[in-house]
CHARMM internal coordinates of N, CA and C (Angstrom, degrees):
IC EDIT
DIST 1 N 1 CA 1.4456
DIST 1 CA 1 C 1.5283
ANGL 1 N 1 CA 1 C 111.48
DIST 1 C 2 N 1.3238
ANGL 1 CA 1 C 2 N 114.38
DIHE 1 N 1 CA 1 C 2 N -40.99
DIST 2 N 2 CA 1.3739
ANGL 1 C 2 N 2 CA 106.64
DIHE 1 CA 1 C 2 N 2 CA -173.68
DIST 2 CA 2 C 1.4923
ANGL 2 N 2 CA 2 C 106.23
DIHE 1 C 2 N 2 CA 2 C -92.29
DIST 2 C 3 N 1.1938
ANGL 2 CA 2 C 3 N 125.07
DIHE 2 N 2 CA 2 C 3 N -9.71
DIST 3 N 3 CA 1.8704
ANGL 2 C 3 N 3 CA 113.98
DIHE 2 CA 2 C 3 N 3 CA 166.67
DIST 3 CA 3 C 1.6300
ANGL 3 N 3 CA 3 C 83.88
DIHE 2 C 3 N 3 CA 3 C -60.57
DIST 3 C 4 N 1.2485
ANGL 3 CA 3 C 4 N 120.03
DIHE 3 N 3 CA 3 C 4 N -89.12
DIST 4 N 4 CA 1.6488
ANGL 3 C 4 N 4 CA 126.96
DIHE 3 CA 3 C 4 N 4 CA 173.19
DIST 4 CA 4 C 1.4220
ANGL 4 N 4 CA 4 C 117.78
DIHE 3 C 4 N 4 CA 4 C 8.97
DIST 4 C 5 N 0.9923
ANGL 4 CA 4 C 5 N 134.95
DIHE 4 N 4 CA 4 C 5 N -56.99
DIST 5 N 5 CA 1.2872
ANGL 4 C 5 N 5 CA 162.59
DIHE 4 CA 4 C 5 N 5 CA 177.57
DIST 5 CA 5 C 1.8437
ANGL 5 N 5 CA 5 C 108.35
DIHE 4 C 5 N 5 CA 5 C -67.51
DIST 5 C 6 N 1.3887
ANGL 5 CA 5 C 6 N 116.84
DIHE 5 N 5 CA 5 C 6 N -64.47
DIST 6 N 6 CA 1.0413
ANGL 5 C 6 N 6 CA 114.01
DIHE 5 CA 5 C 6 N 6 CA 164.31
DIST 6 CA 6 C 1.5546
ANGL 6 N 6 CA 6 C 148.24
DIHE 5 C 6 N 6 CA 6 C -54.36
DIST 6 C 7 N 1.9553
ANGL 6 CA 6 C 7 N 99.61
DIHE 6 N 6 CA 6 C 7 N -35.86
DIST 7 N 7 CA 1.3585
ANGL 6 C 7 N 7 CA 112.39
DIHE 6 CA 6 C 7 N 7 CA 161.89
DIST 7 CA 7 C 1.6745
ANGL 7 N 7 CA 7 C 113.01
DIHE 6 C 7 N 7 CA 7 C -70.86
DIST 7 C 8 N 1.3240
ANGL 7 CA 7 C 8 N 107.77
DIHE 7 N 7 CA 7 C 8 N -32.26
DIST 8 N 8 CA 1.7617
ANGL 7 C 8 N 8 CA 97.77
DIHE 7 CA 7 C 8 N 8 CA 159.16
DIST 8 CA 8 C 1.2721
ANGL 8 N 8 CA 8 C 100.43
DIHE 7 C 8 N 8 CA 8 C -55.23
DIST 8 C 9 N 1.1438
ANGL 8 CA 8 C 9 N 123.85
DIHE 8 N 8 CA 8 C 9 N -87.78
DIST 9 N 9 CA 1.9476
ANGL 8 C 9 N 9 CA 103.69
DIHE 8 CA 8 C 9 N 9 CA -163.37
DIST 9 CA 9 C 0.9758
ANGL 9 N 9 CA 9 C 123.44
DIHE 8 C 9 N 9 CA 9 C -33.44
DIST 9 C 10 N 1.4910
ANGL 9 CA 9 C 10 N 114.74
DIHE 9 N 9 CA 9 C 10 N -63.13
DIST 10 N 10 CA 1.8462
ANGL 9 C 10 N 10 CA 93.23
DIHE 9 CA 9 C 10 N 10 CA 176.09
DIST 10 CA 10 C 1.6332
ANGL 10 N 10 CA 10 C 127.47
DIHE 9 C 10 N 10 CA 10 C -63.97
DIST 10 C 11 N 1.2714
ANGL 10 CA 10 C 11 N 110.36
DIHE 10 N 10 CA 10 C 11 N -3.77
DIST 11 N 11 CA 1.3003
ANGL 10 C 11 N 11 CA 93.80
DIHE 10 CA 10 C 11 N 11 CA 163.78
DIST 11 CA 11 C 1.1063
ANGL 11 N 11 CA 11 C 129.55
DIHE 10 C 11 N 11 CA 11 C -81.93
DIST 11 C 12 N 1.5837
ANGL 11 CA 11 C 12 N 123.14
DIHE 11 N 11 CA 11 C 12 N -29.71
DIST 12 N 12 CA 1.4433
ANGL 11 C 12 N 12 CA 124.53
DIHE 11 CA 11 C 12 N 12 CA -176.22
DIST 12 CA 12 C 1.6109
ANGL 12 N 12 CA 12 C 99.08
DIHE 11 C 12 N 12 CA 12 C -75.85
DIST 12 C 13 N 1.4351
ANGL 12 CA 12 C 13 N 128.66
DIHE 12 N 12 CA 12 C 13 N -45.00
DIST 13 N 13 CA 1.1033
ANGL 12 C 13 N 13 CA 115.93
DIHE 12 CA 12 C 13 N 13 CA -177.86
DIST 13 CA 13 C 1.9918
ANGL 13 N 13 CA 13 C 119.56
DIHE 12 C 13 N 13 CA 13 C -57.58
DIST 13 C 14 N 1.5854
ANGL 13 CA 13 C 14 N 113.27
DIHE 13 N 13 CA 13 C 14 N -10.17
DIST 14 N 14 CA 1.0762
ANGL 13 C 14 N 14 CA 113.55
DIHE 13 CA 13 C 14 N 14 CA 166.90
DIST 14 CA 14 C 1.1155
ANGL 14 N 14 CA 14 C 115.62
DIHE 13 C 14 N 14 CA 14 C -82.76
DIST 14 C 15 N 1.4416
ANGL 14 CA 14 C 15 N 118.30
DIHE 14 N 14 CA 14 C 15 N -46.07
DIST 15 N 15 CA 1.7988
ANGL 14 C 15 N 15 CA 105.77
DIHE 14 CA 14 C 15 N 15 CA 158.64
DIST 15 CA 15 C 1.5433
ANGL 15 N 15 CA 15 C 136.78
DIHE 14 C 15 N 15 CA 15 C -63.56
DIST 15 C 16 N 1.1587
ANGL 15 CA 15 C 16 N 116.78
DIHE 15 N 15 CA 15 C 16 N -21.47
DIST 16 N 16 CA 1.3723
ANGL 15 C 16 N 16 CA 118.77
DIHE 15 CA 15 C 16 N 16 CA 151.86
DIST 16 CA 16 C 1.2818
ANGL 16 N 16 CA 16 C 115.86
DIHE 15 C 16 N 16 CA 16 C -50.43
DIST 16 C 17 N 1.4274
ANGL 16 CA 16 C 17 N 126.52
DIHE 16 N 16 CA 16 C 17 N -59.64
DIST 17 N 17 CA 1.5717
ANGL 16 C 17 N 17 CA 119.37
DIHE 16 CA 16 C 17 N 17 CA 170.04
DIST 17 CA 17 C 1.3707
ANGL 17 N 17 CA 17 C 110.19
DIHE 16 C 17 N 17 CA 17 C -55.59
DIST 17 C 18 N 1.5478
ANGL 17 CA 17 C 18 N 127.71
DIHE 17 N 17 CA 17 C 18 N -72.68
DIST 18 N 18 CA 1.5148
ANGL 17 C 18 N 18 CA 96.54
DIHE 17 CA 17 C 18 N 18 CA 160.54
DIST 18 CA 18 C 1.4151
ANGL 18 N 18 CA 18 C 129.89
DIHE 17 C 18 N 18 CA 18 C 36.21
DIST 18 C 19 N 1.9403
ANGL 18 CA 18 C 19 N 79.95
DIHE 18 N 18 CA 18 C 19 N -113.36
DIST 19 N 19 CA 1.5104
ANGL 18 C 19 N 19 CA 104.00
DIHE 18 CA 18 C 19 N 19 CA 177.27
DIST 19 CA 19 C 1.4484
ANGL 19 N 19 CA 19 C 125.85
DIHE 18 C 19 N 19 CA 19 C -30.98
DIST 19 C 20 N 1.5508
ANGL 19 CA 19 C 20 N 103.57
DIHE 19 N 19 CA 19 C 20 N -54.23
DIST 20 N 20 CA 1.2792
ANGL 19 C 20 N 20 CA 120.49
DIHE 19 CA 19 C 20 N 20 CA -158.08
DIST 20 CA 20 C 1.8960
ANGL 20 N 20 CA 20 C 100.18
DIHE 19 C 20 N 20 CA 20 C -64.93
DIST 20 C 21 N 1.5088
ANGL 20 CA 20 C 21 N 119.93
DIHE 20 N 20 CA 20 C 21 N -43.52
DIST 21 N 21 CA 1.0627
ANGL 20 C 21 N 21 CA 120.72
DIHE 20 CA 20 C 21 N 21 CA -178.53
DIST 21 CA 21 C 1.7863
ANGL 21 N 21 CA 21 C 104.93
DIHE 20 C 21 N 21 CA 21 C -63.02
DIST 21 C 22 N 1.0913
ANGL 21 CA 21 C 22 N 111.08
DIHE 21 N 21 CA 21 C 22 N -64.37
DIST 22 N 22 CA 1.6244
ANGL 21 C 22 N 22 CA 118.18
DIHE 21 CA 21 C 22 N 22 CA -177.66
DIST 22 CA 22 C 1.6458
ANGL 22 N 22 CA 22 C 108.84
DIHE 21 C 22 N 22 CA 22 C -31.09
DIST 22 C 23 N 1.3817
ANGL 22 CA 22 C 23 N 110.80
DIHE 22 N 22 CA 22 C 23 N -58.01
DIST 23 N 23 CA 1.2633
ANGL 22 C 23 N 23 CA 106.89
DIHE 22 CA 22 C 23 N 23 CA 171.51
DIST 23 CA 23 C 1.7137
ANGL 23 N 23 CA 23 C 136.48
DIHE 22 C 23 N 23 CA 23 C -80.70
DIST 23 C 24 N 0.9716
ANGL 23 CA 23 C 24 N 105.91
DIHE 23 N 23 CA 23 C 24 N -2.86
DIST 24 N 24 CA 1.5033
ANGL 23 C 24 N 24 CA 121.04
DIHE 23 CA 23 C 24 N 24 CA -169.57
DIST 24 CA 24 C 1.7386
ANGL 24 N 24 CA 24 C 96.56
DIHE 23 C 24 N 24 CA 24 C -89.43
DIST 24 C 25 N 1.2895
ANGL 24 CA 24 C 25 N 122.91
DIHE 24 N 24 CA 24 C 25 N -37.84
DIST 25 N 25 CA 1.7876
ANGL 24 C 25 N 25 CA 137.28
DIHE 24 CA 24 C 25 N 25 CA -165.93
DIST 25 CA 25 C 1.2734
ANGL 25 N 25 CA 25 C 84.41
DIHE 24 C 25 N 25 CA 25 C -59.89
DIST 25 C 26 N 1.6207
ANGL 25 CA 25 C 26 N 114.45
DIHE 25 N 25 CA 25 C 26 N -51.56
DIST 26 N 26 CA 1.4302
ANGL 25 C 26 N 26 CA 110.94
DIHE 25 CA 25 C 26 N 26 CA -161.55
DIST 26 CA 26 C 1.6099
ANGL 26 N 26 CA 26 C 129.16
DIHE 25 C 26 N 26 CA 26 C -75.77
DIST 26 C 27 N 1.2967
ANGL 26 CA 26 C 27 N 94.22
DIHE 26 N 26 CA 26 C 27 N 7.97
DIST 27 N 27 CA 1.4475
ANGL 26 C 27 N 27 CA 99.36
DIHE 26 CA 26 C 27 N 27 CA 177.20
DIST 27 CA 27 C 2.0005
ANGL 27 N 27 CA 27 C 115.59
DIHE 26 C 27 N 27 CA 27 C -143.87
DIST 27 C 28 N 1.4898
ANGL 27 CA 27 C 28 N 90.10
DIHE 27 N 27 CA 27 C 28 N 21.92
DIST 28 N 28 CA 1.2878
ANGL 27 C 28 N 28 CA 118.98
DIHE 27 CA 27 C 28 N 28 CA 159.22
DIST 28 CA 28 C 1.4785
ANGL 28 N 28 CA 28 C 143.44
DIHE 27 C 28 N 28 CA 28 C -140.28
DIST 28 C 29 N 1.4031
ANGL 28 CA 28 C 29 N 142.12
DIHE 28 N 28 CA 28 C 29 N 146.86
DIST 29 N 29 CA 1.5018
ANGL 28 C 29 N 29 CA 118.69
DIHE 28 CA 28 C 29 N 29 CA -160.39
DIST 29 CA 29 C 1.7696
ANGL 29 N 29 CA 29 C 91.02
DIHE 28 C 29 N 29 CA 29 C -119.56
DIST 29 C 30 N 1.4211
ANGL 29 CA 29 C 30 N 123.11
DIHE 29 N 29 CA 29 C 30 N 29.17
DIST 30 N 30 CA 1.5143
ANGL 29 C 30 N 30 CA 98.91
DIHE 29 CA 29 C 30 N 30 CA 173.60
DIST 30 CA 30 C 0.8380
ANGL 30 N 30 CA 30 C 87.98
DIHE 29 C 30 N 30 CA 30 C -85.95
DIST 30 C 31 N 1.7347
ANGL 30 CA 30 C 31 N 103.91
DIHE 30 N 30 CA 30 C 31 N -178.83
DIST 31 N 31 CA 1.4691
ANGL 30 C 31 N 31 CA 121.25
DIHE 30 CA 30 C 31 N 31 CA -169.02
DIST 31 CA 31 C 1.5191
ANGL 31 N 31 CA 31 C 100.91
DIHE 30 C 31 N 31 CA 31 C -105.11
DIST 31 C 32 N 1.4061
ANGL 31 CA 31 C 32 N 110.97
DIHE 31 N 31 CA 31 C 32 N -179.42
DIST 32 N 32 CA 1.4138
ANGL 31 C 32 N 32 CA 136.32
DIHE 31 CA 31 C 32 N 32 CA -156.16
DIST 32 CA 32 C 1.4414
ANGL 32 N 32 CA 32 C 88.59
DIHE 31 C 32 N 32 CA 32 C -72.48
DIST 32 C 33 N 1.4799
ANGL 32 CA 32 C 33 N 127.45
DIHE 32 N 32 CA 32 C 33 N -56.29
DIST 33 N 33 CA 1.1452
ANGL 32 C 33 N 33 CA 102.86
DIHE 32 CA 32 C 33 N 33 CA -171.98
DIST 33 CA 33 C 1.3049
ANGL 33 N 33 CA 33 C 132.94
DIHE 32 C 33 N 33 CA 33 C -48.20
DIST 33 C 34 N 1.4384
ANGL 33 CA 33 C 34 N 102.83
DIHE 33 N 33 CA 33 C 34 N -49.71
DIST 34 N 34 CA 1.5264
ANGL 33 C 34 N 34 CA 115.63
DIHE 33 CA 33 C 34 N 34 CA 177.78
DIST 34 CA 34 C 1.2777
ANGL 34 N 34 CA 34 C 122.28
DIHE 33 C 34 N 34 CA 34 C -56.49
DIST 34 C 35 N 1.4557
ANGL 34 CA 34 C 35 N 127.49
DIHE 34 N 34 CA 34 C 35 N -44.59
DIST 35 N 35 CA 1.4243
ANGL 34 C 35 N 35 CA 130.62
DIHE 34 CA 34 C 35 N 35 CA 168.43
DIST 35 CA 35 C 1.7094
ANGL 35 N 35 CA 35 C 96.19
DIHE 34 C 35 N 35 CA 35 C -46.95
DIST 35 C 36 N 1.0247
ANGL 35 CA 35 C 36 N 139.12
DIHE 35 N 35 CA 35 C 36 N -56.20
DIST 36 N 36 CA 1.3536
ANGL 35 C 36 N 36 CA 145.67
DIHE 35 CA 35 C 36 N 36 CA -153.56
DIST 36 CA 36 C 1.7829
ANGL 36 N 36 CA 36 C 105.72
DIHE 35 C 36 N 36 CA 36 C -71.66
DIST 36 C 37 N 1.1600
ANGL 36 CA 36 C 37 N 95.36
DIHE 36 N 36 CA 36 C 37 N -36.13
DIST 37 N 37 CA 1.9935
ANGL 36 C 37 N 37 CA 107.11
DIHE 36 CA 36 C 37 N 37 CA -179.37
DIST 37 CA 37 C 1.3100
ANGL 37 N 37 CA 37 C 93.09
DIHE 36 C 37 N 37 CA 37 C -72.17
DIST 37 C 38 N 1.5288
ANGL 37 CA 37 C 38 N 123.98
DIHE 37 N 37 CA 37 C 38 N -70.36
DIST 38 N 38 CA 1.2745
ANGL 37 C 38 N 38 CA 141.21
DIHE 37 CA 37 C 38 N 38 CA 179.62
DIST 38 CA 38 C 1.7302
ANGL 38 N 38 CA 38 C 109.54
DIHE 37 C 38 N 38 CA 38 C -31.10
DIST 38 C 39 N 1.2360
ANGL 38 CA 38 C 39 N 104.00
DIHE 38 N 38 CA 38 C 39 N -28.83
DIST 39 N 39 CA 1.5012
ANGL 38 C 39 N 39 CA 91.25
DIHE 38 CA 38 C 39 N 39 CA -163.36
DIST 39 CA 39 C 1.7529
ANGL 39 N 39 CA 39 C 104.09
DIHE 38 C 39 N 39 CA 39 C -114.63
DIST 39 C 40 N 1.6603
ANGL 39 CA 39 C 40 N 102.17
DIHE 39 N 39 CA 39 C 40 N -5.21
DIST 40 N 40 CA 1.9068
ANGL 39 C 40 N 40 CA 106.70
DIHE 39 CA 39 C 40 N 40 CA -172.91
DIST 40 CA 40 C 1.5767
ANGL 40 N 40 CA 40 C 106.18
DIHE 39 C 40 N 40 CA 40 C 78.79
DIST 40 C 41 N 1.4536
ANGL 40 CA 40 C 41 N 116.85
DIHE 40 N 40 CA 40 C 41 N 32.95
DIST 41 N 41 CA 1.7262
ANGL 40 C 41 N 41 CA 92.36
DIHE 40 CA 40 C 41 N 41 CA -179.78
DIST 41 CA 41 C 1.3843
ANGL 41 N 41 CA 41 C 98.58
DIHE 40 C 41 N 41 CA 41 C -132.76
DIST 41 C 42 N 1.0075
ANGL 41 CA 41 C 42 N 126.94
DIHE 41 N 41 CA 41 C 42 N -163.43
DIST 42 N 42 CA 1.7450
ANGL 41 C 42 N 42 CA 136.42
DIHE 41 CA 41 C 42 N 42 CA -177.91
DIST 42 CA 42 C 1.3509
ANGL 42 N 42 CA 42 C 99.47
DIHE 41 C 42 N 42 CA 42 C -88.07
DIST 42 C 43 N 1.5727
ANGL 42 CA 42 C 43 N 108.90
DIHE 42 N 42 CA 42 C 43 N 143.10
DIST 43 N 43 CA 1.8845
ANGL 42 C 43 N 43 CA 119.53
DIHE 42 CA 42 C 43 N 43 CA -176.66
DIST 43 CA 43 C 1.5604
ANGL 43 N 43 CA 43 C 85.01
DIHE 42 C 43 N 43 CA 43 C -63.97
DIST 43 C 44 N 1.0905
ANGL 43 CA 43 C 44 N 125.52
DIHE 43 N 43 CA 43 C 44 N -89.28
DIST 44 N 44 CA 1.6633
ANGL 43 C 44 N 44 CA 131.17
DIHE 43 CA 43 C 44 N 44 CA 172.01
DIST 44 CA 44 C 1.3530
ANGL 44 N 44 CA 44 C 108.89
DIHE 43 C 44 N 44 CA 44 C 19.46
DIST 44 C 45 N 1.2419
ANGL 44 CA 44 C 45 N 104.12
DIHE 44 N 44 CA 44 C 45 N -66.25
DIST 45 N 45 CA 1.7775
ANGL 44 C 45 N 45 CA 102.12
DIHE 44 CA 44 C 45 N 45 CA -162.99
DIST 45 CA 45 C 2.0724
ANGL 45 N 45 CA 45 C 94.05
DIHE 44 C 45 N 45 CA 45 C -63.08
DIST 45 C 46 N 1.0457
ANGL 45 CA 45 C 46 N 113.76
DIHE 45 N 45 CA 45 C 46 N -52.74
DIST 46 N 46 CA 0.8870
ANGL 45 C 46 N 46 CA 120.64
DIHE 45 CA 45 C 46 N 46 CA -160.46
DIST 46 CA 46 C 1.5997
ANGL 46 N 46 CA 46 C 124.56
DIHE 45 C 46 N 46 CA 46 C -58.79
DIST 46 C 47 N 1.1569
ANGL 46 CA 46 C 47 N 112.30
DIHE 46 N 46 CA 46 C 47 N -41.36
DIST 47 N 47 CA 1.4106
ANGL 46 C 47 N 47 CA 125.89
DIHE 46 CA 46 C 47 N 47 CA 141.39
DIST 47 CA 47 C 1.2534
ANGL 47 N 47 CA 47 C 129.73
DIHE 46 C 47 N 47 CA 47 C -56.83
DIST 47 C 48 N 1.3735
ANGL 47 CA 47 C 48 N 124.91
DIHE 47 N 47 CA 47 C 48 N -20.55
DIST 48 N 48 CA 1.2446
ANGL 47 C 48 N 48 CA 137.90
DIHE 47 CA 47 C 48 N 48 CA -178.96
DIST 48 CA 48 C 1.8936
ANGL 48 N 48 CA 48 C 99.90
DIHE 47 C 48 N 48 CA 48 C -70.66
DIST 48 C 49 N 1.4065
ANGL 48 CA 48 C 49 N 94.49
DIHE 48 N 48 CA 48 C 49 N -68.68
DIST 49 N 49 CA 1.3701
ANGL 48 C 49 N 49 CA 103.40
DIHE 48 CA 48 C 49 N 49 CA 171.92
DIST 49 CA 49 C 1.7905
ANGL 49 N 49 CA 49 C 122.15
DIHE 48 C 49 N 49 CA 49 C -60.48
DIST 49 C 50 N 1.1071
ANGL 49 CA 49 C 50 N 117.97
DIHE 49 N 49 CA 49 C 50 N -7.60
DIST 50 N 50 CA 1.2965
ANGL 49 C 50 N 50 CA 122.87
DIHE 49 CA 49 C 50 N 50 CA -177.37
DIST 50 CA 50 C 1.7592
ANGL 50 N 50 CA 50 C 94.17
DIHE 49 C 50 N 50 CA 50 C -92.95
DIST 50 C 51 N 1.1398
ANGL 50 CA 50 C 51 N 134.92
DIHE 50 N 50 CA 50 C 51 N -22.78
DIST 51 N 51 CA 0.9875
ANGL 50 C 51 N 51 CA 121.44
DIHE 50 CA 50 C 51 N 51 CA -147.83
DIST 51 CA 51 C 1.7046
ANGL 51 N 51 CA 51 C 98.95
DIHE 50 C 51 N 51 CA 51 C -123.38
DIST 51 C 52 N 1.1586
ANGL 51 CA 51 C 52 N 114.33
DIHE 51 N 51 CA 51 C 52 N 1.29
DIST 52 N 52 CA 1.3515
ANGL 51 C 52 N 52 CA 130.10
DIHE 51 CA 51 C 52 N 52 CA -174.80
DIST 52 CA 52 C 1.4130
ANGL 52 N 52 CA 52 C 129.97
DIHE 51 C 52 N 52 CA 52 C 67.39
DIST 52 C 53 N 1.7974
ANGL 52 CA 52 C 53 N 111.85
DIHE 52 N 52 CA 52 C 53 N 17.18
DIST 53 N 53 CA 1.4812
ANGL 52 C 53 N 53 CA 113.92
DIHE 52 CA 52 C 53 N 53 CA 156.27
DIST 53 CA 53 C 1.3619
ANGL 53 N 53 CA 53 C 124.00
DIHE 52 C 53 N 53 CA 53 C -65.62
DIST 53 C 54 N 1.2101
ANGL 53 CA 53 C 54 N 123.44
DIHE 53 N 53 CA 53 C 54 N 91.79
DIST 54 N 54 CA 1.3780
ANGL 53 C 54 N 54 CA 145.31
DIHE 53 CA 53 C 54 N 54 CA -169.47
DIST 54 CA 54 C 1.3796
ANGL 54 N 54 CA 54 C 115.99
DIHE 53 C 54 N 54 CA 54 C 174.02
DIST 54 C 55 N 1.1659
ANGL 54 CA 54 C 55 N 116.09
DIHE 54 N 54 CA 54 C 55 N 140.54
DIST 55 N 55 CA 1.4569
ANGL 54 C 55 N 55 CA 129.16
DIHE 54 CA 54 C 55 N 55 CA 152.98
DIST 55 CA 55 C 1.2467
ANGL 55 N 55 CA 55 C 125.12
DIHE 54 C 55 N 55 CA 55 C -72.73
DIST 55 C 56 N 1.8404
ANGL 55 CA 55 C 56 N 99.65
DIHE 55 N 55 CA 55 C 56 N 118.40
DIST 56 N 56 CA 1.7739
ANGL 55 C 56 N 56 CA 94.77
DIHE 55 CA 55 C 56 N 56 CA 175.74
DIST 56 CA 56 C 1.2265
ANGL 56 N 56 CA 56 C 99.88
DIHE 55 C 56 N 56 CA 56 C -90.39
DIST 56 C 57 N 1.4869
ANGL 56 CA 56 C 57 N 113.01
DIHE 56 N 56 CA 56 C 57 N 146.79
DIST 57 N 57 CA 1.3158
ANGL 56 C 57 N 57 CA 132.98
DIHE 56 CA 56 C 57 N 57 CA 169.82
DIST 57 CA 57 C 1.8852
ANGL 57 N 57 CA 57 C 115.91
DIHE 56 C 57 N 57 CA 57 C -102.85
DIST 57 C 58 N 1.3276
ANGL 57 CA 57 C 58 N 103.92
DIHE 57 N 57 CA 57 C 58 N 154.45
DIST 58 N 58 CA 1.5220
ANGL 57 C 58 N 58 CA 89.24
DIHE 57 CA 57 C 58 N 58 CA 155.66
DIST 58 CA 58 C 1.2730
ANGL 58 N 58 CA 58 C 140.29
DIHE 57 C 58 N 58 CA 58 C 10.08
DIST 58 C 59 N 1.7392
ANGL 58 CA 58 C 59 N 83.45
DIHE 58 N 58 CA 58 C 59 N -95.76
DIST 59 N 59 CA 1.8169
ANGL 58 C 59 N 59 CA 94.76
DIHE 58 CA 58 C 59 N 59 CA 179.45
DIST 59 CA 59 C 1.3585
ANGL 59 N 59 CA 59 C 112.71
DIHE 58 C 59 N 59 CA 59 C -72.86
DIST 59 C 60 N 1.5152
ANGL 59 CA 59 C 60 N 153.26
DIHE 59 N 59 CA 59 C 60 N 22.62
DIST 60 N 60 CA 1.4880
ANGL 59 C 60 N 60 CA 159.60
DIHE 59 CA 59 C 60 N 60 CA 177.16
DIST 60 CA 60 C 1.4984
ANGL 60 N 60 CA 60 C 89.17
DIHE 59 C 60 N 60 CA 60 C -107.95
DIST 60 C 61 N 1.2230
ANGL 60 CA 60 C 61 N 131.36
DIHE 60 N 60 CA 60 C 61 N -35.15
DIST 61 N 61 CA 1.5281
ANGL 60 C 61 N 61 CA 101.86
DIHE 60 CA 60 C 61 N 61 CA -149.16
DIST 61 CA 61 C 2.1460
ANGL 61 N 61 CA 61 C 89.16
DIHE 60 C 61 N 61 CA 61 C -119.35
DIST 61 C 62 N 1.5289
ANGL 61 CA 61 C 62 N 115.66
DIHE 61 N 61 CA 61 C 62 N -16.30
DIST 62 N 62 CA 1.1844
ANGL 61 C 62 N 62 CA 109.17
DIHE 61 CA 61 C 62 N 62 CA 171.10
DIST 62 CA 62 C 1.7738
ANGL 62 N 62 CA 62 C 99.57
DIHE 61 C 62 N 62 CA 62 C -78.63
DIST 62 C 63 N 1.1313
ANGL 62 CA 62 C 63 N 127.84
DIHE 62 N 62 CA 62 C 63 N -25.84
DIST 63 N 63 CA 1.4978
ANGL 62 C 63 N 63 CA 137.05
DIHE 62 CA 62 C 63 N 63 CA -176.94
DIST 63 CA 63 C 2.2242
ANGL 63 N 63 CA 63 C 96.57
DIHE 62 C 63 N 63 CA 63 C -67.43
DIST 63 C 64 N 0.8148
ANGL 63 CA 63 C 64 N 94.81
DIHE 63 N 63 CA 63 C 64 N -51.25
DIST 64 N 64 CA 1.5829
ANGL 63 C 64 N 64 CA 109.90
DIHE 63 CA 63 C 64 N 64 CA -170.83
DIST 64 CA 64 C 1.2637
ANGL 64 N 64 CA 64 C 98.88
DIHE 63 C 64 N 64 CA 64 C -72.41
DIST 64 C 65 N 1.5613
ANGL 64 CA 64 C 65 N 137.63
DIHE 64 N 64 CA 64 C 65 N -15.62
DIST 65 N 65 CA 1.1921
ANGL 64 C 65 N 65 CA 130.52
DIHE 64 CA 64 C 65 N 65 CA -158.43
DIST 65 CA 65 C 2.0825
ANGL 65 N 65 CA 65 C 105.33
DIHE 64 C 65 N 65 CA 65 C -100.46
DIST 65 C 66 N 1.9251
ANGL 65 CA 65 C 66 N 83.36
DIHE 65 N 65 CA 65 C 66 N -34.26
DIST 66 N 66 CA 1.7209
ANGL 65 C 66 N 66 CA 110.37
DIHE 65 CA 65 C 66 N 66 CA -178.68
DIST 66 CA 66 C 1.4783
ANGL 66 N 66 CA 66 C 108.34
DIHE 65 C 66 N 66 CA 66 C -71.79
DIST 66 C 67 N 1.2005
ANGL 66 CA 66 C 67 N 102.03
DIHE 66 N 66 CA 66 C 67 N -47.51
DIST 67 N 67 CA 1.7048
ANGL 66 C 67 N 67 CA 100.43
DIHE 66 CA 66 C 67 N 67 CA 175.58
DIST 67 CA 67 C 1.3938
ANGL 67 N 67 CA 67 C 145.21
DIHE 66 C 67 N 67 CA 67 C -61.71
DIST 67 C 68 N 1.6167
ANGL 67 CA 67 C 68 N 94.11
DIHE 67 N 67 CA 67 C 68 N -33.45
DIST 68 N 68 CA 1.2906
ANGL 67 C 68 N 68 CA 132.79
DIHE 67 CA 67 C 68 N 68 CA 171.52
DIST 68 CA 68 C 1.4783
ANGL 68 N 68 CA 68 C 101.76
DIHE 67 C 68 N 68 CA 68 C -59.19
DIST 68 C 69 N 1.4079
ANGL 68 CA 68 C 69 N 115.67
DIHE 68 N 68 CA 68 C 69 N -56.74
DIST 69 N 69 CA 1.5468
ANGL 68 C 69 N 69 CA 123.91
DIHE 68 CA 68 C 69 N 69 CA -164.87
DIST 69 CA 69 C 1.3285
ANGL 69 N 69 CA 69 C 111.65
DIHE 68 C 69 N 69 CA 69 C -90.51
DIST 69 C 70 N 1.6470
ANGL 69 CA 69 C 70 N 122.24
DIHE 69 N 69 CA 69 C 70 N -7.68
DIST 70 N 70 CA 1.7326
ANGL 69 C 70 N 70 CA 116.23
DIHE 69 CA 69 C 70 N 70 CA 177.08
DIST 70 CA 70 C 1.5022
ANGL 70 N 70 CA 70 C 106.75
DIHE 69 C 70 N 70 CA 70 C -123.84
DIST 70 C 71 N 1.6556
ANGL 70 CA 70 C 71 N 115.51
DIHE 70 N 70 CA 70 C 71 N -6.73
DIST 71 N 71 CA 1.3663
ANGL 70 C 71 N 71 CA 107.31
DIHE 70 CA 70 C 71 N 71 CA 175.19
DIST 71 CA 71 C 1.8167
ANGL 71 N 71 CA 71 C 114.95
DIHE 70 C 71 N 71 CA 71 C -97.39
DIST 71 C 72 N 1.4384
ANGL 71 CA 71 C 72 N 104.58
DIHE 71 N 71 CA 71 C 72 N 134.90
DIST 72 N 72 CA 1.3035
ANGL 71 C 72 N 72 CA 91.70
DIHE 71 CA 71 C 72 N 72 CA -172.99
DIST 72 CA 72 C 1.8968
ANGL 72 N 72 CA 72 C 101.18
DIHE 71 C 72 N 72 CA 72 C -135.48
DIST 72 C 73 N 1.4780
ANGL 72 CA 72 C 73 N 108.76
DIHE 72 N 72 CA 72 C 73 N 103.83
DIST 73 N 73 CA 1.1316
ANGL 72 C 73 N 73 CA 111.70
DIHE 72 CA 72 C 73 N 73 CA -170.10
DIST 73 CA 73 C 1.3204
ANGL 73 N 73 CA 73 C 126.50
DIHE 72 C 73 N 73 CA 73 C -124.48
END
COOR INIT
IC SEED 1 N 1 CA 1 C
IC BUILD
């Protein structure tokens, strides 16, 4: 139960980053590398997610649906 429990956390916390990258590109013009230095992670992931290799799930696209509709920037 509690491995169970844990691979939920890291998964949502991988879609939270996700998100956070998907929307952040759009309201910035550095490049991939730099988001990636900036943030301590691999350029890879970051482009990965910029480019939409990933599976949206559920919670990515009801998350994308909330943000979309309460953020106004």
């Amino acid at each position: 139960m509690d491995e169970r429990e844990g691979n939920t956390r890291s998964k949502r916390i991988l879609d939270i980053r996700k998100l956070y990258f998907k929307f952040l590109k759009s309201f910035t013009d550095l490049p991939n590398k730099e988001l990636a230095n900036l943030h301590e992670i691999g350029i890879l992931t970051v482009t990965n997610v910029l480019r939409g290799r990933y599976k949206e799930n559920d919670f990515m696209i009801k998350s994308s649906i909330e943000i979309d509709k309460n953020v106004n920037l």
